[in-house]
C-alpha positions as CSV (number, residue, x, y, z in Angstrom):
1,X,-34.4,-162.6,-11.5
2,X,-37.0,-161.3,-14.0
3,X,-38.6,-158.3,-13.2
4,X,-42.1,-156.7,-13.9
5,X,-43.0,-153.3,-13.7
6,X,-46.4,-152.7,-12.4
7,X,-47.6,-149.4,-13.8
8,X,-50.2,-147.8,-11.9
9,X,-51.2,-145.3,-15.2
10,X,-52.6,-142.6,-12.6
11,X,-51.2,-140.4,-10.3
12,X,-52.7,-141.9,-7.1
13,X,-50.2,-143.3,-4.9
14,X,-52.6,-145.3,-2.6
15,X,-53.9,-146.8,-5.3
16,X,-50.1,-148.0,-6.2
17,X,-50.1,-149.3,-2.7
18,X,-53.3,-151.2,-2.6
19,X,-52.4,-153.1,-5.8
20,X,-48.8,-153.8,-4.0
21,X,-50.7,-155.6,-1.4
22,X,-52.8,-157.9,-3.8
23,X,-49.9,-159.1,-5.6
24,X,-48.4,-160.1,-2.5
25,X,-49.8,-163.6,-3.1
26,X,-46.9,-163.8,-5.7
27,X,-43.6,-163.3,-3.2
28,X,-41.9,-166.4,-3.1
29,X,-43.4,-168.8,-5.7
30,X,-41.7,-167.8,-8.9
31,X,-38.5,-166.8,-9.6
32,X,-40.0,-162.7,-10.4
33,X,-39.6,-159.5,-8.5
34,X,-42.8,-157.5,-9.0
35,X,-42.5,-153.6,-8.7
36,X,-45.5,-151.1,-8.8
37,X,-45.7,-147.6,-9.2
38,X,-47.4,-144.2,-10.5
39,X,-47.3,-141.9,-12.5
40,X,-46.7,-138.3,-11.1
41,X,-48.0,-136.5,-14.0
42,X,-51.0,-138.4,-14.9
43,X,-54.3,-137.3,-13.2
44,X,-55.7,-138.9,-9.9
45,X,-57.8,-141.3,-11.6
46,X,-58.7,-142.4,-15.2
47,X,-62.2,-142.4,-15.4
48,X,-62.9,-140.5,-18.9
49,X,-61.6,-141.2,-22.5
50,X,-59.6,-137.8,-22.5
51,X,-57.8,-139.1,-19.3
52,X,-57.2,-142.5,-21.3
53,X,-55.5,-140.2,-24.1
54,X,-54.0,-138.4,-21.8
55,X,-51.9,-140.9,-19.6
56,X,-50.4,-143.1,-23.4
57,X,-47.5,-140.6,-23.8
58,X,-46.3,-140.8,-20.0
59,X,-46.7,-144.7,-19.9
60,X,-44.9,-144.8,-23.2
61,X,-42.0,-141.9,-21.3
62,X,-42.0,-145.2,-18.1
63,X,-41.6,-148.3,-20.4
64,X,-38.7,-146.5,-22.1
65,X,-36.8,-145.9,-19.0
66,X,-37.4,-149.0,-17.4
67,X,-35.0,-152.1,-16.8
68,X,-38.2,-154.6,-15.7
69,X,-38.4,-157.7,-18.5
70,X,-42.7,-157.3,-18.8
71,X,-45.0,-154.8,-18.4
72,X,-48.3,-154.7,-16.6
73,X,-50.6,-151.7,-17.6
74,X,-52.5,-151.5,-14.4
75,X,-55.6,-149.7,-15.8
76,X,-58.4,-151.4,-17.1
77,X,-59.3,-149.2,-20.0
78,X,-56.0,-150.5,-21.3
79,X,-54.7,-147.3,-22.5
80,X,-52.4,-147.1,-25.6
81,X,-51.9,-150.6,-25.2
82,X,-51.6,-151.4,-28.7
83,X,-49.1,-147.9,-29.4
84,X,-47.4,-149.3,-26.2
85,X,-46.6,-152.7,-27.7
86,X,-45.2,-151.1,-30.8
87,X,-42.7,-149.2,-28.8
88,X,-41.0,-151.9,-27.1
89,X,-40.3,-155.6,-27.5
90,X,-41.1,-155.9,-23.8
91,X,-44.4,-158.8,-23.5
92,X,-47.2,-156.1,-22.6
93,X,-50.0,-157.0,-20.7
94,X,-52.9,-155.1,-20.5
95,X,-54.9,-156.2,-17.0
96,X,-58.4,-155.9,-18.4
97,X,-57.4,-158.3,-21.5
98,X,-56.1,-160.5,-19.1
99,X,-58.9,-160.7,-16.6
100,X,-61.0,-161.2,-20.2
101,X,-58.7,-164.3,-20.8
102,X,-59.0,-165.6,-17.4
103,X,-62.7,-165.5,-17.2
104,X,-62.8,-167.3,-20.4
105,X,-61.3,-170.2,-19.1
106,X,-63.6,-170.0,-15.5
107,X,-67.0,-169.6,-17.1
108,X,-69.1,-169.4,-19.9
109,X,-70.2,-165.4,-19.4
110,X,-68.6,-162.7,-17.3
111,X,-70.2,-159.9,-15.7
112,X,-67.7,-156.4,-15.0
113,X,-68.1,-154.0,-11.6
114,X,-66.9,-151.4,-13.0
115,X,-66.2,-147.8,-11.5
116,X,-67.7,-145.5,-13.0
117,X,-71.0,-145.4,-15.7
118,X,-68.6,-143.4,-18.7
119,X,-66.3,-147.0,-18.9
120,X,-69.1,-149.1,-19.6
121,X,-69.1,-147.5,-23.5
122,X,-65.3,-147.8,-23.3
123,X,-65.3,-151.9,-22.0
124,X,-67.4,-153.0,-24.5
125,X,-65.5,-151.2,-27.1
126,X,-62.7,-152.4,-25.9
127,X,-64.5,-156.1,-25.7
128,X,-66.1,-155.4,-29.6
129,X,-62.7,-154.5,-30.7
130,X,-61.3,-158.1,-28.9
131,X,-64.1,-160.5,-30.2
132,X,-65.2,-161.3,-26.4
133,X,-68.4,-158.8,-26.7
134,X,-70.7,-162.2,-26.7
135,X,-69.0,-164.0,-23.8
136,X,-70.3,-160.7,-21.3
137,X,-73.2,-161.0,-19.4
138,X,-73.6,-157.5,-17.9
139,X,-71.5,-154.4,-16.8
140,X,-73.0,-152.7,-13.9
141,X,-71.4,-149.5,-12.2
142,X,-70.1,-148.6,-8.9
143,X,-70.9,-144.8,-9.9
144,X,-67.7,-144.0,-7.7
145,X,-64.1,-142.1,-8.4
146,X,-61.1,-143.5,-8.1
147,X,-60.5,-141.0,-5.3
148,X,-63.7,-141.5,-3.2
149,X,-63.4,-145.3,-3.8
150,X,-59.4,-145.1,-2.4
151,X,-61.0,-143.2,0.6
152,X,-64.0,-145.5,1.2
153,X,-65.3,-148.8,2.2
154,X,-67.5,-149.9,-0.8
155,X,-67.7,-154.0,-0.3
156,X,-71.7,-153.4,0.5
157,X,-71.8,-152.0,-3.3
158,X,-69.0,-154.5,-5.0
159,X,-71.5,-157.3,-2.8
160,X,-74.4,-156.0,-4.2
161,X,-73.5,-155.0,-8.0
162,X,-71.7,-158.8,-7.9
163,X,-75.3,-160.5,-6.9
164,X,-77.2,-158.3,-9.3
165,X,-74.7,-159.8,-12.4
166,X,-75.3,-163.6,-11.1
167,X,-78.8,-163.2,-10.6
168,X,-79.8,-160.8,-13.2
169,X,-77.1,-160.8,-16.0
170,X,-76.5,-164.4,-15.4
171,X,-72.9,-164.3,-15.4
172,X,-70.8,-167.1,-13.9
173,X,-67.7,-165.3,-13.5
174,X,-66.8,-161.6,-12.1
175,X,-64.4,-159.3,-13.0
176,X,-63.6,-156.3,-10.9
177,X,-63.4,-153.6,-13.4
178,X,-60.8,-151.3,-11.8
179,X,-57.3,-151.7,-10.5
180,X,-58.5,-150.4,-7.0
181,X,-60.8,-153.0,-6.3
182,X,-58.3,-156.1,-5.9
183,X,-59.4,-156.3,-1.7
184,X,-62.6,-156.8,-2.2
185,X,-61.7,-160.0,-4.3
186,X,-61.5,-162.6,-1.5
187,X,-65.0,-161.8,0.1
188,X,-66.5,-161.4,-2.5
189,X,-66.1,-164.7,-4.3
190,X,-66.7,-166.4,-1.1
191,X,-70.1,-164.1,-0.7
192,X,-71.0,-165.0,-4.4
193,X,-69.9,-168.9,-4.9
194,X,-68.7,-167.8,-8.1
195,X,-64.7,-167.3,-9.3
196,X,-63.9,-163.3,-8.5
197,X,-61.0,-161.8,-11.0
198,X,-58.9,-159.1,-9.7
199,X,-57.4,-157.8,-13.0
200,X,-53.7,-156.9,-11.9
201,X,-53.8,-160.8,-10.1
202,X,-54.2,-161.9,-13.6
203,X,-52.1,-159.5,-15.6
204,X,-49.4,-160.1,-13.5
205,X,-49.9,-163.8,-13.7
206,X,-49.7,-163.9,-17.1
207,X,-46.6,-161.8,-17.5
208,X,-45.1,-164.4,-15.4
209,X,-46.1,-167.2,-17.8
210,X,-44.8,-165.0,-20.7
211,X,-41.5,-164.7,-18.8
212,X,-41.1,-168.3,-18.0
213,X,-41.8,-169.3,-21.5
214,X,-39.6,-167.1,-22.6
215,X,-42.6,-165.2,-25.0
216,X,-41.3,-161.7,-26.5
217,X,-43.6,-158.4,-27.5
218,X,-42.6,-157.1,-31.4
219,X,-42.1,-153.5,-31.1
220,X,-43.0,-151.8,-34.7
């Protein structure tokens, strides 16, 4: 059995756990064990470019000890993941290019809830640096932590920020811009009427597909 390390790039381990719950759509339909975890020295949440930079080298320390046959980088700033790829010939998946590459296929523009206002600069670099920058319809922030949004209920905010990039932005798909947001999936695509993305659903759905086709990463 083929497994794939889930790795949560921060330190929080409710965060780990909450993502260990969405994926547990995948038990039993594919022939993948799915394992998630932190980081212990990473900080509590990555919500600034200097946390980006700092998590690379300990994600890059994880991959190298691992056993797993794909990686999931559960952040969706992607960190390092191009430095990543060259240090392993593990498939790599980052979950914010993979929600990208989902959306694509579900609508014509997507709109991100994202966490915090400072990744909005940092997505659409991210989407510049992909070629996807025309396919987004809006990025509207949560303004939230990772801790406060671990501690808190914020489905009235995810409900409202969702509506705002249908109705406003005009986009016809939604990604939830943060690994912690995966349980607020379900309601809210049935709240919207329009496909809802959970990030690590895709990333990890695609590293099964890489798996099953037998698709390899090219470290160097």
């Amino acid at each position: 059995m083929a497994e794939i390390l889930v790795i949560n790039p921060n330190s929080s381990a409710s965060m780990t756990r909450s993502m260990a719950g969405c994926l547990e759509i995948f038990n039993g339909i594919g022939p993948h064990s799915i394992t998630c975890t932190e980081l212990a020295k990473s900080p509590r949440g990555i919500e600034t470019d200097a946390h980006v930079s700092e998590v690379i080298p300990h994600i890059i320390e994880a991959v190298g000890a691992t056993s797993a046959h794909a990686i999931v980088l559960a952040c969706f700033s992607d960190p390092g993941i191009d430095t990543v790829r060259r240090c392993t010939s593990l498939p790599v998946i980052g979950i914010a290019e993979a929600a990208y590459l989902a959306a694509l296929g579900l609508g014509k523009r997507f709109g991100i809830v994202s966490l915090g206002s400072p990744s909005i600069a940092r997505h659409h670099r991210y989407l510049c640096e992909l070629k996807l920058q025309d396919r987004l319809a809006g990025d509207r922030s949560l303004d939230t932590t990772i801790v406060d949004l671990i501690a808190t209920n914020v489905i009235d905010k995810v409900s409202r920020i969702g509506a705002q990039l249908r109705d406003e932005d005009g986009a016809d798909v939604i990604i939830l811009g943060c690994a912690g947001l995966g349980a607020y999936r379900k309601h809210l695509q049935e709240a919207l009427g329009l496909p809802v993305i959970d990030p690590v659903q895709a990333a990890v759905a695609l590293a099964c597909t890489q798996l099953d086709l037998g698709y390899r990463g090219r470290a160097g």
